[in-house]
PQR file with spaces between the fields and no chain letter, atoms N, CA, C, O and H, PARSE charges and radii, in Angstrom:
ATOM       1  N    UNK     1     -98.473   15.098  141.309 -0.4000 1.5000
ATOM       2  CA   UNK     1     -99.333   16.159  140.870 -0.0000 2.0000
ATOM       3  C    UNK     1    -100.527   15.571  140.119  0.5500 1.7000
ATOM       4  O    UNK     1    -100.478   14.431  139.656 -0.5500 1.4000
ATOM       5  N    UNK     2    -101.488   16.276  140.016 -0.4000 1.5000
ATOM       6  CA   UNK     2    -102.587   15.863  139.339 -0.0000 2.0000
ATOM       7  C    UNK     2    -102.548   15.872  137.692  0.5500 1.7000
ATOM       8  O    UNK     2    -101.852   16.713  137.122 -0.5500 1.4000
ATOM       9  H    UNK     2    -101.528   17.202  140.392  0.4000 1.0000
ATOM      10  N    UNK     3    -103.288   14.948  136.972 -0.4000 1.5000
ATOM      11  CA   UNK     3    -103.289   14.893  135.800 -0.0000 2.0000
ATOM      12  C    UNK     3    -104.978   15.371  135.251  0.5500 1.7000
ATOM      13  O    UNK     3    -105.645   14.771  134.409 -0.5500 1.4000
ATOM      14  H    UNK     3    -103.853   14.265  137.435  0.4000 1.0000
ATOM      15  N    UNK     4    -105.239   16.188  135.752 -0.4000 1.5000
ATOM      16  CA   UNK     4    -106.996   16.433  135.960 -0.0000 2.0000
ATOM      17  C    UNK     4    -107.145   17.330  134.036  0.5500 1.7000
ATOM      18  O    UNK     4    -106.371   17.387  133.081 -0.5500 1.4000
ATOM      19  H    UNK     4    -104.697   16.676  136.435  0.4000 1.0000
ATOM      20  N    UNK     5    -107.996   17.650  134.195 -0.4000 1.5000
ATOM      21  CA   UNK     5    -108.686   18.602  133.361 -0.0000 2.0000
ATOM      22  C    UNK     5    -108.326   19.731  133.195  0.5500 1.7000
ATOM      23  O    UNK     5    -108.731   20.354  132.214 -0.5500 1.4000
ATOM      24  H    UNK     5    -108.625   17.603  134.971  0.4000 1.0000
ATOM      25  N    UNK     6    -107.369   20.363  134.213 -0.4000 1.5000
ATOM      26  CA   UNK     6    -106.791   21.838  133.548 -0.0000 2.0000
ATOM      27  C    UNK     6    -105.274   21.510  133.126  0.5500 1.7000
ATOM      28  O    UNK     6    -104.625   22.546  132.982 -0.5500 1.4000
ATOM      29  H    UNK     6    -107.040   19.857  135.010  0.4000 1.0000
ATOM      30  N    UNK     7    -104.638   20.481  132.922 -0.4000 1.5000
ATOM      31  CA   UNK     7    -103.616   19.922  132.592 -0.0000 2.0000
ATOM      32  C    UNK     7    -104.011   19.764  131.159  0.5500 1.7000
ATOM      33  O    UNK     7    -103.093   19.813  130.341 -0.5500 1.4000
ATOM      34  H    UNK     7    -105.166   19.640  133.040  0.4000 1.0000
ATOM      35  N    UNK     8    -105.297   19.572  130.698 -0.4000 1.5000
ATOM      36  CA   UNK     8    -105.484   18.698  129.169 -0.0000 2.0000
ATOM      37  C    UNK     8    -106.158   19.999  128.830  0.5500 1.7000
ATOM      38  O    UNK     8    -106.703   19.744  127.756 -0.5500 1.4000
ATOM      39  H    UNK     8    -106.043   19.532  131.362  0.4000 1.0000
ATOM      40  N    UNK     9    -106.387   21.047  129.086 -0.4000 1.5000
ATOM      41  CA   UNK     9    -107.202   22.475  128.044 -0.0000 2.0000
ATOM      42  C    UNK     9    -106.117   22.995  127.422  0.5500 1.7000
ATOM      43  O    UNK     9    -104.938   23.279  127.633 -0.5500 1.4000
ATOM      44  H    UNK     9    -105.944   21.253  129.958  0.4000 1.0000
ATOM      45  N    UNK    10    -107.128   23.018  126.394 -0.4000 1.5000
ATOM      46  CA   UNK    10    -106.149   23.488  125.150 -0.0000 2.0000
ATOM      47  C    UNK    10    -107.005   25.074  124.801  0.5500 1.7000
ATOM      48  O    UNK    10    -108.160   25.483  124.915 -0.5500 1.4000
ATOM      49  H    UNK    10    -108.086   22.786  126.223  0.4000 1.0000
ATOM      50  N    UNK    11    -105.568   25.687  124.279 -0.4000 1.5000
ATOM      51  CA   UNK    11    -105.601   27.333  124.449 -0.0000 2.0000
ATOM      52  C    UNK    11    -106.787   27.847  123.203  0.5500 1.7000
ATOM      53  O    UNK    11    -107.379   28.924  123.268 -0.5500 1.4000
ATOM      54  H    UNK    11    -104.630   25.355  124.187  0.4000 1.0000
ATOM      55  N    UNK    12    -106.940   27.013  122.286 -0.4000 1.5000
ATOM      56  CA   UNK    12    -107.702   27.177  121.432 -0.0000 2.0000
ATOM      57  C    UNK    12    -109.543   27.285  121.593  0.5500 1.7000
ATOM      58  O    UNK    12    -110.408   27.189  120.722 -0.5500 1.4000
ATOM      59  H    UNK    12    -106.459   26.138  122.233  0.4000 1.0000
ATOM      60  N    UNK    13    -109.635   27.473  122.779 -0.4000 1.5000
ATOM      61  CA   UNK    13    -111.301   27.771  123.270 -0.0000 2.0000
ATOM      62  C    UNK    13    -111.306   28.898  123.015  0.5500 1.7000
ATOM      63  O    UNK    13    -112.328   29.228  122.412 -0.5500 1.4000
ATOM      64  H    UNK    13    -108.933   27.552  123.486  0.4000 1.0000
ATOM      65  N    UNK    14    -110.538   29.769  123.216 -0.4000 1.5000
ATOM      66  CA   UNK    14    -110.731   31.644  123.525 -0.0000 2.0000
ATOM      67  C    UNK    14    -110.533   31.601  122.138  0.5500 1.7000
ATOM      68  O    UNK    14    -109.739   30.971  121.440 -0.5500 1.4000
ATOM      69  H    UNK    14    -109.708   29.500  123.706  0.4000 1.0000
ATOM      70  N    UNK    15    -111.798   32.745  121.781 -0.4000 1.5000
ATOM      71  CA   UNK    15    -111.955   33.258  120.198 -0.0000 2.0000
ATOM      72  C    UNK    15    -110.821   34.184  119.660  0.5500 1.7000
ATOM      73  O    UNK    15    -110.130   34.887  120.398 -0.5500 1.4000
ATOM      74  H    UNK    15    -112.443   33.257  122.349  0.4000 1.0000
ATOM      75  N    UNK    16    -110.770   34.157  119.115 -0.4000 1.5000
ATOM      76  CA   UNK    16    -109.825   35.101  118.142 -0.0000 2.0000
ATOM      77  C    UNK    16    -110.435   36.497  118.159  0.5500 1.7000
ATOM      78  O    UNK    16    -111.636   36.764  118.185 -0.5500 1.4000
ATOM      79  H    UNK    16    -111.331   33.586  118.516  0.4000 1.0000
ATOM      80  N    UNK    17    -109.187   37.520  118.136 -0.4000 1.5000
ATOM      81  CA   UNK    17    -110.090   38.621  118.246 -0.0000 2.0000
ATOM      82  C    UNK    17    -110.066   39.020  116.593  0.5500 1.7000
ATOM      83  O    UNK    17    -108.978   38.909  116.027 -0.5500 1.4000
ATOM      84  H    UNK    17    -108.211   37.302  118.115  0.4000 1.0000
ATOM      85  N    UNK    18    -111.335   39.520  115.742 -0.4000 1.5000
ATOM      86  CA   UNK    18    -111.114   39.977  114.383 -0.0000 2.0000
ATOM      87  C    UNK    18    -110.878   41.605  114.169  0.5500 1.7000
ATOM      88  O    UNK    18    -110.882   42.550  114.959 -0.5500 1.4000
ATOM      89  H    UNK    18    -112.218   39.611  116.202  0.4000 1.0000
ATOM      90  N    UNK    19    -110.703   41.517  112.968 -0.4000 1.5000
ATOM      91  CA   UNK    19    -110.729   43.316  112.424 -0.0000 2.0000
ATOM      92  C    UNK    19    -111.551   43.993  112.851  0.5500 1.7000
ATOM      93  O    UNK    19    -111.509   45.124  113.333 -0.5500 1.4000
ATOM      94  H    UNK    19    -110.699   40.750  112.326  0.4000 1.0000
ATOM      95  N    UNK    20    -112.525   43.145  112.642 -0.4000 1.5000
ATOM      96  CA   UNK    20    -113.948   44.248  112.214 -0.0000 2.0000
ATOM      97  C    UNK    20    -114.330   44.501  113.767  0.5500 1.7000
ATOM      98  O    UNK    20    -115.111   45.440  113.917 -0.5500 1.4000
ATOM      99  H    UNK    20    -112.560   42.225  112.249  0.4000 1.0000
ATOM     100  N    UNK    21    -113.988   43.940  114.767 -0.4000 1.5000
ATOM     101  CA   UNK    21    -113.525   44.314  116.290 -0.0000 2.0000
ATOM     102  C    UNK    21    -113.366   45.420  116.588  0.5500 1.7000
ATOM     103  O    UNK    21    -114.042   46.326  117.073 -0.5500 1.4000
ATOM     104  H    UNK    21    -113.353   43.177  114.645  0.4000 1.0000
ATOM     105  N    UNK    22    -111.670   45.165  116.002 -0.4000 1.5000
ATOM     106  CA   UNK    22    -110.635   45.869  116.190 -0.0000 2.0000
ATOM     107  C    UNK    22    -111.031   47.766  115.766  0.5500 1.7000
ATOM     108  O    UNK    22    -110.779   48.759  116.449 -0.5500 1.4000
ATOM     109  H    UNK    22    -111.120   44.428  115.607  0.4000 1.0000
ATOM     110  N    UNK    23    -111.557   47.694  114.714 -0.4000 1.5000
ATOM     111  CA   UNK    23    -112.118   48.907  113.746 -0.0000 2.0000
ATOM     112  C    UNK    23    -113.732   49.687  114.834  0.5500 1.7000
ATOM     113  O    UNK    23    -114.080   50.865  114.907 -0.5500 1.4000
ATOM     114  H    UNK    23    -111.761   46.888  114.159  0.4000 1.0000
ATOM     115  N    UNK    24    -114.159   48.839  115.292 -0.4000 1.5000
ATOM     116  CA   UNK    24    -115.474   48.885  116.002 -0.0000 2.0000
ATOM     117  C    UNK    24    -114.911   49.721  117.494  0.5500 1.7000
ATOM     118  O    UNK    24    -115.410   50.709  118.033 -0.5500 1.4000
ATOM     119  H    UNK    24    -113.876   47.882  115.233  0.4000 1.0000
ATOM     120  N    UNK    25    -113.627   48.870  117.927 -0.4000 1.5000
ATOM     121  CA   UNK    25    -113.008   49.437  119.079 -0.0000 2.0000
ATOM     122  C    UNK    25    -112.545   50.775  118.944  0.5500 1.7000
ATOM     123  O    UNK    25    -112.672   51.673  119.776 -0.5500 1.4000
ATOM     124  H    UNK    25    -113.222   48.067  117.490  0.4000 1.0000
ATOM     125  N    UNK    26    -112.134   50.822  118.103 -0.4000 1.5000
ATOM     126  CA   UNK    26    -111.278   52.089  117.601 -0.0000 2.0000
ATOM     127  C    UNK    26    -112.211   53.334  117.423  0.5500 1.7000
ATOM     128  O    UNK    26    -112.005   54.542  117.538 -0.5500 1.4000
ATOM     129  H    UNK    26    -112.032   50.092  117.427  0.4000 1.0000
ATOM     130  N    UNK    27    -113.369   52.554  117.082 -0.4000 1.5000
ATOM     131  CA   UNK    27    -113.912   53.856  116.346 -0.0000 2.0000
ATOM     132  C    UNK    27    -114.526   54.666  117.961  0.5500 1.7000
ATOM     133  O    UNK    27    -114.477   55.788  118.465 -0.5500 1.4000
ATOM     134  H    UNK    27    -113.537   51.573  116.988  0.4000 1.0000
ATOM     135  N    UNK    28    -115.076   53.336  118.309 -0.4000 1.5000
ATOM     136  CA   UNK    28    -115.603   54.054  119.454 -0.0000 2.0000
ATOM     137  C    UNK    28    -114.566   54.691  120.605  0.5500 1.7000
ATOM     138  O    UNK    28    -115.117   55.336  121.497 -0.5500 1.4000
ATOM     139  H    UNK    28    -115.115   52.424  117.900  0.4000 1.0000
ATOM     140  N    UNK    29    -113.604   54.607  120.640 -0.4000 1.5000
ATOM     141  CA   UNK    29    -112.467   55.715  121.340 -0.0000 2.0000
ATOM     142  C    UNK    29    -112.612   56.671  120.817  0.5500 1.7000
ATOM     143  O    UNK    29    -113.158   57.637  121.351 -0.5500 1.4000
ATOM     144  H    UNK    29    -113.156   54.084  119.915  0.4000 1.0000
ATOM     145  N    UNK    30    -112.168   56.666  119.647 -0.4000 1.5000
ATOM     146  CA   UNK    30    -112.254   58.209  118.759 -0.0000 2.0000
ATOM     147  C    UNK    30    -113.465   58.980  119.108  0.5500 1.7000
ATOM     148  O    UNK    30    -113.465   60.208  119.017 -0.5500 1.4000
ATOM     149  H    UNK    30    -111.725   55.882  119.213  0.4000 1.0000
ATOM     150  N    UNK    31    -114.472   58.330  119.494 -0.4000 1.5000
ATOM     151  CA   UNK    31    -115.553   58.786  119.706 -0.0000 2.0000
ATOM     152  C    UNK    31    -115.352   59.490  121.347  0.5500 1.7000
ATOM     153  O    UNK    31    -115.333   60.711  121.499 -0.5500 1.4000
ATOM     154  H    UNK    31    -114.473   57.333  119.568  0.4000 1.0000
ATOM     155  N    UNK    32    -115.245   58.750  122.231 -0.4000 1.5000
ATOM     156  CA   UNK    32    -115.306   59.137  123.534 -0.0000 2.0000
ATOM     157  C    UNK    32    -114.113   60.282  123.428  0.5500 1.7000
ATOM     158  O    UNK    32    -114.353   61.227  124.180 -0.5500 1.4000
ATOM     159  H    UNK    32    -115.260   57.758  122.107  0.4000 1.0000
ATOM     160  N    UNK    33    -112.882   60.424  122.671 -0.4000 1.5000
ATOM     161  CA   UNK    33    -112.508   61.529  122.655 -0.0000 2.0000
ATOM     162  C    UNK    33    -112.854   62.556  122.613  0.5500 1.7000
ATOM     163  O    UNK    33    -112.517   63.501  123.327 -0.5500 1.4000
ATOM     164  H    UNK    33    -112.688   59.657  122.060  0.4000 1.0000
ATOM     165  N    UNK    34    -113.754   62.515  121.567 -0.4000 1.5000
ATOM     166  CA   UNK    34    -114.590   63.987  120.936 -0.0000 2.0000
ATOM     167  C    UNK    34    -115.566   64.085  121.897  0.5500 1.7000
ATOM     168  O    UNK    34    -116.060   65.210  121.817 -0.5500 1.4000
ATOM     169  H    UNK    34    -114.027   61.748  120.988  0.4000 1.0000
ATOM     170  N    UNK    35    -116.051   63.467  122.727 -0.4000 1.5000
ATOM     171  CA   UNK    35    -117.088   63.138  123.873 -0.0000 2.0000
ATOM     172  C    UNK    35    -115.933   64.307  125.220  0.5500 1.7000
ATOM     173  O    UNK    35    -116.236   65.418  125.656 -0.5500 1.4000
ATOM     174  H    UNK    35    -115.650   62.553  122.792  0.4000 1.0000
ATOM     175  N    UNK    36    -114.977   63.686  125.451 -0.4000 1.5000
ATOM     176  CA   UNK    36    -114.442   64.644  126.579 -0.0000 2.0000
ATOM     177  C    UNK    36    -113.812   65.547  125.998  0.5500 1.7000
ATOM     178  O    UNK    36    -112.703   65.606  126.529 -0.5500 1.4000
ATOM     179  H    UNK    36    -114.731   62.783  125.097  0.4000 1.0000
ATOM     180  N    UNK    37    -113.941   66.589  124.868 -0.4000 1.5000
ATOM     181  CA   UNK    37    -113.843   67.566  124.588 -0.0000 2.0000
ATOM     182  C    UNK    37    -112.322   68.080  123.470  0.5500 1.7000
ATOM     183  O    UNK    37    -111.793   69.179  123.304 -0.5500 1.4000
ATOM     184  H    UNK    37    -114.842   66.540  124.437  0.4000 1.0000
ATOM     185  N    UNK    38    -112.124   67.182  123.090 -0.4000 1.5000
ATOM     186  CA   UNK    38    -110.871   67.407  121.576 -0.0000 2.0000
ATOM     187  C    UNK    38    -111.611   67.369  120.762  0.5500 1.7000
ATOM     188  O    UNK    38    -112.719   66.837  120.821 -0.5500 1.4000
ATOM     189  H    UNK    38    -112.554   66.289  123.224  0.4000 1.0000
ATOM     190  N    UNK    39    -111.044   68.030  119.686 -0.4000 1.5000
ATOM     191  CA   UNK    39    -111.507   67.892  118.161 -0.0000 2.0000
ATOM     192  C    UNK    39    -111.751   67.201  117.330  0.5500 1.7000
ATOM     193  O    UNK    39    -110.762   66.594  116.920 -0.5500 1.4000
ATOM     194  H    UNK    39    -110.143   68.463  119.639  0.4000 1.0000
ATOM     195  N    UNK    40    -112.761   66.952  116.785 -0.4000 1.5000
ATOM     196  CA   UNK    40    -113.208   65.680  116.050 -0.0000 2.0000
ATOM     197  C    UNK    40    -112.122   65.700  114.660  0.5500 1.7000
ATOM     198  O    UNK    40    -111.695   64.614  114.269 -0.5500 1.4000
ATOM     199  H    UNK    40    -113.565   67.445  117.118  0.4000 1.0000
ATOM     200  N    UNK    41    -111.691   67.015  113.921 -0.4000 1.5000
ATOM     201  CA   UNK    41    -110.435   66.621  113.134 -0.0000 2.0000
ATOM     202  C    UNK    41    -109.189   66.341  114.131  0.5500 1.7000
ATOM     203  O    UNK    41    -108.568   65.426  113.590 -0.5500 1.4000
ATOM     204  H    UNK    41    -112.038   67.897  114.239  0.4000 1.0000
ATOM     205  N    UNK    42    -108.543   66.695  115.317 -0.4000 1.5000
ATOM     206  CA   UNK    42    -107.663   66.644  115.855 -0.0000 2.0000
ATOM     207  C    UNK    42    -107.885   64.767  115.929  0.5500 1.7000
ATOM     208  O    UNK    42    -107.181   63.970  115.310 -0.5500 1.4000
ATOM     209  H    UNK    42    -109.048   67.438  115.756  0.4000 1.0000
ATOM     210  N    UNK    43    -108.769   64.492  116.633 -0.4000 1.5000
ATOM     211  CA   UNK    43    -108.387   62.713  116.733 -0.0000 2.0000
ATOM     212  C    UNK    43    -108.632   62.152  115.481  0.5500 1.7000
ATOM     213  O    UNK    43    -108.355   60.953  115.429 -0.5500 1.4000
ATOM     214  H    UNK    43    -109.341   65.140  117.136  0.4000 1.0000
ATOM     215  N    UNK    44    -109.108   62.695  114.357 -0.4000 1.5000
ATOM     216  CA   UNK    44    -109.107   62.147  113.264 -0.0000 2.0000
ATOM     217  C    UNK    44    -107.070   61.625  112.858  0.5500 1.7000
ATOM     218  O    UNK    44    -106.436   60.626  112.518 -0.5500 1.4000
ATOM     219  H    UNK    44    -109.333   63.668  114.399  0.4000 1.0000
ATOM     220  N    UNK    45    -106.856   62.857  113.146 -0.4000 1.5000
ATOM     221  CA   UNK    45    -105.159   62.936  112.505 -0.0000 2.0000
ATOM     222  C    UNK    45    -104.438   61.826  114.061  0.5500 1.7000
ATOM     223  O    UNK    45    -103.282   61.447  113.871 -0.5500 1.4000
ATOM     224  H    UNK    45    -107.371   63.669  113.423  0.4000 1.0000
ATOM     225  N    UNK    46    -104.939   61.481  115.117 -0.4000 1.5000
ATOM     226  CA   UNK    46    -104.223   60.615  115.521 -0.0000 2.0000
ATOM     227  C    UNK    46    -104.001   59.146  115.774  0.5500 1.7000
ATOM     228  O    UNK    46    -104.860   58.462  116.330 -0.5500 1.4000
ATOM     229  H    UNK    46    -105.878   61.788  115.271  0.4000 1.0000
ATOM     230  N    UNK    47    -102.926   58.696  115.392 -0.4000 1.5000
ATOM     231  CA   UNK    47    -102.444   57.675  115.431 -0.0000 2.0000
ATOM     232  C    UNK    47    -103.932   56.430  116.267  0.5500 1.7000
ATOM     233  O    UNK    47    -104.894   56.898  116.876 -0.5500 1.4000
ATOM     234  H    UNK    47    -102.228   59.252  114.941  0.4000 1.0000
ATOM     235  N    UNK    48    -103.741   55.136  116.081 -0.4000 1.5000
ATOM     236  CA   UNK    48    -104.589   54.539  116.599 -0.0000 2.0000
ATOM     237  C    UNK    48    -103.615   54.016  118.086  0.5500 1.7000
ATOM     238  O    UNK    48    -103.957   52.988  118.672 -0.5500 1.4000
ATOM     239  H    UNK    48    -102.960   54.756  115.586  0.4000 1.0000
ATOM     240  N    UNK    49    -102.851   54.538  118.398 -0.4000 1.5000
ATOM     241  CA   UNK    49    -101.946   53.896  119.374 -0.0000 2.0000
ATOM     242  C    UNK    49    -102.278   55.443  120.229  0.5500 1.7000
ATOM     243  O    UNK    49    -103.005   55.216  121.197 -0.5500 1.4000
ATOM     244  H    UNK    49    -102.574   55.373  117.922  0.4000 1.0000
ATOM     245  N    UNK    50    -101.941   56.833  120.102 -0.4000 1.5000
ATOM     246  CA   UNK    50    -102.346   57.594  120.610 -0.0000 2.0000
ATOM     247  C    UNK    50    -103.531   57.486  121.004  0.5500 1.7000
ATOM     248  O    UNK    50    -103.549   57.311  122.223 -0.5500 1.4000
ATOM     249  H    UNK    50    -101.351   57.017  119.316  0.4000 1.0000
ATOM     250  N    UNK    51    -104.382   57.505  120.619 -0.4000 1.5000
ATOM     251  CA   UNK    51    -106.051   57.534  120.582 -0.0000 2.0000
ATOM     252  C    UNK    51    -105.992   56.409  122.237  0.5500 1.7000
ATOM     253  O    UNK    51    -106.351   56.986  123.263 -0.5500 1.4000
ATOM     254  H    UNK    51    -104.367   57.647  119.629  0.4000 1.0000
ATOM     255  N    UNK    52    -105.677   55.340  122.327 -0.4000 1.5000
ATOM     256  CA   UNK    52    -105.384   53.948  123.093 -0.0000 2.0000
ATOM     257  C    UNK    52    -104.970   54.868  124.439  0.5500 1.7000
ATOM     258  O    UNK    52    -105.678   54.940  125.443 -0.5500 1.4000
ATOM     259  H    UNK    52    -105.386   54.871  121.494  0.4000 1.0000
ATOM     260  N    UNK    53    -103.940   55.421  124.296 -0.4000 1.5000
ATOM     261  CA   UNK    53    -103.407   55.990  125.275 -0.0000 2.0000
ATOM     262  C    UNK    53    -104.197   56.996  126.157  0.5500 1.7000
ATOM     263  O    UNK    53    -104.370   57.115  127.370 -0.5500 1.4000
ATOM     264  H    UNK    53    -103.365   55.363  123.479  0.4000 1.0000
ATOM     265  N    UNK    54    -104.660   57.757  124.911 -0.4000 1.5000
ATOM     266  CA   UNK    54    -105.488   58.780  125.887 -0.0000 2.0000
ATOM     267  C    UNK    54    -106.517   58.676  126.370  0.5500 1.7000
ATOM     268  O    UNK    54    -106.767   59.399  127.334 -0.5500 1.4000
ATOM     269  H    UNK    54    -104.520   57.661  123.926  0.4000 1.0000
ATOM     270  N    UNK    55    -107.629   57.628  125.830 -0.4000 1.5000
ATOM     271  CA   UNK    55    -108.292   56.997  126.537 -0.0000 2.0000
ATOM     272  C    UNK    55    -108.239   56.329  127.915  0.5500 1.7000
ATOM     273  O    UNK    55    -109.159   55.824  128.558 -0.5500 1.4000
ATOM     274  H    UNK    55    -107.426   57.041  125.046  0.4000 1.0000
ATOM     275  N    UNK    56    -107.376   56.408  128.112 -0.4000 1.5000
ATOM     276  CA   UNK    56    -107.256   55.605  129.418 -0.0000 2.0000
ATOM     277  C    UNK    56    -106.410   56.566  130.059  0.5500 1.7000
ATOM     278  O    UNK    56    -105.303   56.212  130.464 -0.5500 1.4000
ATOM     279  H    UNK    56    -106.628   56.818  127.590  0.4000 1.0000
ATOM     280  N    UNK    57    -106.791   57.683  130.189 -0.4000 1.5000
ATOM     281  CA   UNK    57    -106.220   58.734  131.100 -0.0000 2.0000
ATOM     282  C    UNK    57    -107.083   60.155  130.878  0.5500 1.7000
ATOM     283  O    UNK    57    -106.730   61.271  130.498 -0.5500 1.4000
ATOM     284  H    UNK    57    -107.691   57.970  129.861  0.4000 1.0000
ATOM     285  N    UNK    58    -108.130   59.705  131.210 -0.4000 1.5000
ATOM     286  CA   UNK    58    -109.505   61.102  130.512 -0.0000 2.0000
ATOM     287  C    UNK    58    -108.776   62.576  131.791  0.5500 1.7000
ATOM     288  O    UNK    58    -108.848   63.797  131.655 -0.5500 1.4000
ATOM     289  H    UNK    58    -108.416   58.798  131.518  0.4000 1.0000
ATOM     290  N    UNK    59    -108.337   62.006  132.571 -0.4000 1.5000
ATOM     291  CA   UNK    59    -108.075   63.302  133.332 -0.0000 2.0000
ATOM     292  C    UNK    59    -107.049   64.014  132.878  0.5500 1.7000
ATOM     293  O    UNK    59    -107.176   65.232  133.002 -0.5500 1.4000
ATOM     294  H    UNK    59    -108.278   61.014  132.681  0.4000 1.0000
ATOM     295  N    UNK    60    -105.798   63.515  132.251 -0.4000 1.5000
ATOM     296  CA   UNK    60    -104.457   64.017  130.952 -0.0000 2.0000
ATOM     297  C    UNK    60    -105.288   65.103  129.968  0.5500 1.7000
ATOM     298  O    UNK    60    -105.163   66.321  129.842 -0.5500 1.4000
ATOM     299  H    UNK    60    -105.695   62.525  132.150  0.4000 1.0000
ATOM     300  N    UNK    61    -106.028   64.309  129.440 -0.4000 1.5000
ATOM     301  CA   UNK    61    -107.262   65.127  128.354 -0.0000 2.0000
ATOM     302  C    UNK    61    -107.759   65.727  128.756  0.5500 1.7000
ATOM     303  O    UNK    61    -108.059   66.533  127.875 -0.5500 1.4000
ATOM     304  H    UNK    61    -106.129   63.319  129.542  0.4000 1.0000
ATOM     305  N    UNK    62    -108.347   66.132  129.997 -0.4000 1.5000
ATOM     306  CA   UNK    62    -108.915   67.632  130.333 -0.0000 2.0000
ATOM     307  C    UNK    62    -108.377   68.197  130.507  0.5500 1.7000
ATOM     308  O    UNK    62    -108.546   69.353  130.119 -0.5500 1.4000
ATOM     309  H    UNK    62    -108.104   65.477  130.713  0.4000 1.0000
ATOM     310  N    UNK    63    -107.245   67.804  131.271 -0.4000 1.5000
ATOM     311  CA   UNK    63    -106.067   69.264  131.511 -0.0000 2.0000
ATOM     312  C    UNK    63    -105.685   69.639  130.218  0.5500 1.7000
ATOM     313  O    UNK    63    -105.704   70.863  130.083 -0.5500 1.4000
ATOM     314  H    UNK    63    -107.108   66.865  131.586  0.4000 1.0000
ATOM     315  N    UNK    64    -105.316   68.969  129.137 -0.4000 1.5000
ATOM     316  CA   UNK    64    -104.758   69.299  127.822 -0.0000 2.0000
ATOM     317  C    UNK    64    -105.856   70.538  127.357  0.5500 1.7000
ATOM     318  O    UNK    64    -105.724   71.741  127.128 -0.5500 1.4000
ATOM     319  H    UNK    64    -105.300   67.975  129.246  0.4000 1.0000
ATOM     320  N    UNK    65    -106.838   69.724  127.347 -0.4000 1.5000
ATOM     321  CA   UNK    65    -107.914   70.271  126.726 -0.0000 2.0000
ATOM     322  C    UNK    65    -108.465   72.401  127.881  0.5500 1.7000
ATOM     323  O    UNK    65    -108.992   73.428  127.455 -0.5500 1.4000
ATOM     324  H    UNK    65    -106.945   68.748  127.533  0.4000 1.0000
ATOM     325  N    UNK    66    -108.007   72.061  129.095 -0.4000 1.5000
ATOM     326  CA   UNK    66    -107.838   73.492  129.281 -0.0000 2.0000
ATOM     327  C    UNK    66    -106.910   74.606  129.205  0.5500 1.7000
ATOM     328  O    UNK    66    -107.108   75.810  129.371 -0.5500 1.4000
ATOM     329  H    UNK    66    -107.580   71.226  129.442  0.4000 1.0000
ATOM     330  N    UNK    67    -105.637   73.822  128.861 -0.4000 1.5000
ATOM     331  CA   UNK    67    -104.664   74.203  128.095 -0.0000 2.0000
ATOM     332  C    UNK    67    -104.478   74.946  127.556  0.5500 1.7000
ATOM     333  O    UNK    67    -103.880   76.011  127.711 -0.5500 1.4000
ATOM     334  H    UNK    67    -105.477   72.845  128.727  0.4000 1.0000
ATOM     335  N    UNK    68    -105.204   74.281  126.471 -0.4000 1.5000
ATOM     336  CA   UNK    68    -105.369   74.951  125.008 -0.0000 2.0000
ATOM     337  C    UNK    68    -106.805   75.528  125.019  0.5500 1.7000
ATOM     338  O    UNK    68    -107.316   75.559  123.899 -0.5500 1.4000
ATOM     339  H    UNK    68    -105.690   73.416  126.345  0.4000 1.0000
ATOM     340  N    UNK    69    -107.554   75.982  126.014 -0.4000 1.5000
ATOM     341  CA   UNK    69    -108.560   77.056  126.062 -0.0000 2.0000
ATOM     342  C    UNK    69    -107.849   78.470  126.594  0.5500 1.7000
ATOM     343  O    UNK    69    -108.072   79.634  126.262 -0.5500 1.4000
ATOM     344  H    UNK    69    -107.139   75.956  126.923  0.4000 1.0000
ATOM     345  N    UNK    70    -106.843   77.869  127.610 -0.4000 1.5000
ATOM     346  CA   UNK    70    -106.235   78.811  128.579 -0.0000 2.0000
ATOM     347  C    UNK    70    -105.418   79.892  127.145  0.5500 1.7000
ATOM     348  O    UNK    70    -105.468   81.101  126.917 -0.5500 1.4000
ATOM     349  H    UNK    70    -106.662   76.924  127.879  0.4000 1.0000
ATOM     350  N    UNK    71    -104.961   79.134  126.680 -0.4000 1.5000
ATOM     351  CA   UNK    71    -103.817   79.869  125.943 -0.0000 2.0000
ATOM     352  C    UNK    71    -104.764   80.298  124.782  0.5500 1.7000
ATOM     353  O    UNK    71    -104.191   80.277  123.693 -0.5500 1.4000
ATOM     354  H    UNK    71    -104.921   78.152  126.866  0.4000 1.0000
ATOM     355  N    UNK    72    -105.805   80.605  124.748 -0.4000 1.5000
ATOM     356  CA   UNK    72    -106.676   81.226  123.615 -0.0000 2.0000
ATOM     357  C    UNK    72    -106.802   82.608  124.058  0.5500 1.7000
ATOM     358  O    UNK    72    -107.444   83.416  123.387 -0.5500 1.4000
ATOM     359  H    UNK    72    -106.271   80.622  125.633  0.4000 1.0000
């Protein structure tokens, strides 16, 4: 087998991810929530793991979100 150059990289090139990222990421979900139509206190009160989730299923969130128009 070869002893080349991807044998000797070391994992330590890829940056670290920080907080202030992490907080930047977050915020802007919370944001695109209130963007496809939930409540800006409703995603306030959720979890940062919820928030994760529903983002990445905007079509879950509209149905929710007519849902709870329907039943008004």
């Amino acid at each position: 087998m070869g002893t080349g150059r991807t044998l000797r990289k070391e994992s330590h090139v890829r940056p670290c991810k920080t907080e202030a990222g992490k907080h930047r990421r977050t915020a802007a979900q919370r944001r695109r929530l209130v963007k496809f139509g939930l409540g800006e206190e409703e995603v306030k009160l959720m979890s940062a793991e919820n928030v994760r989730v529903l983002v990445q299923r905007p079509a879950v969130v509209k149905k929710m979100i007519a849902k709870k128009a329907e039943a008004k």
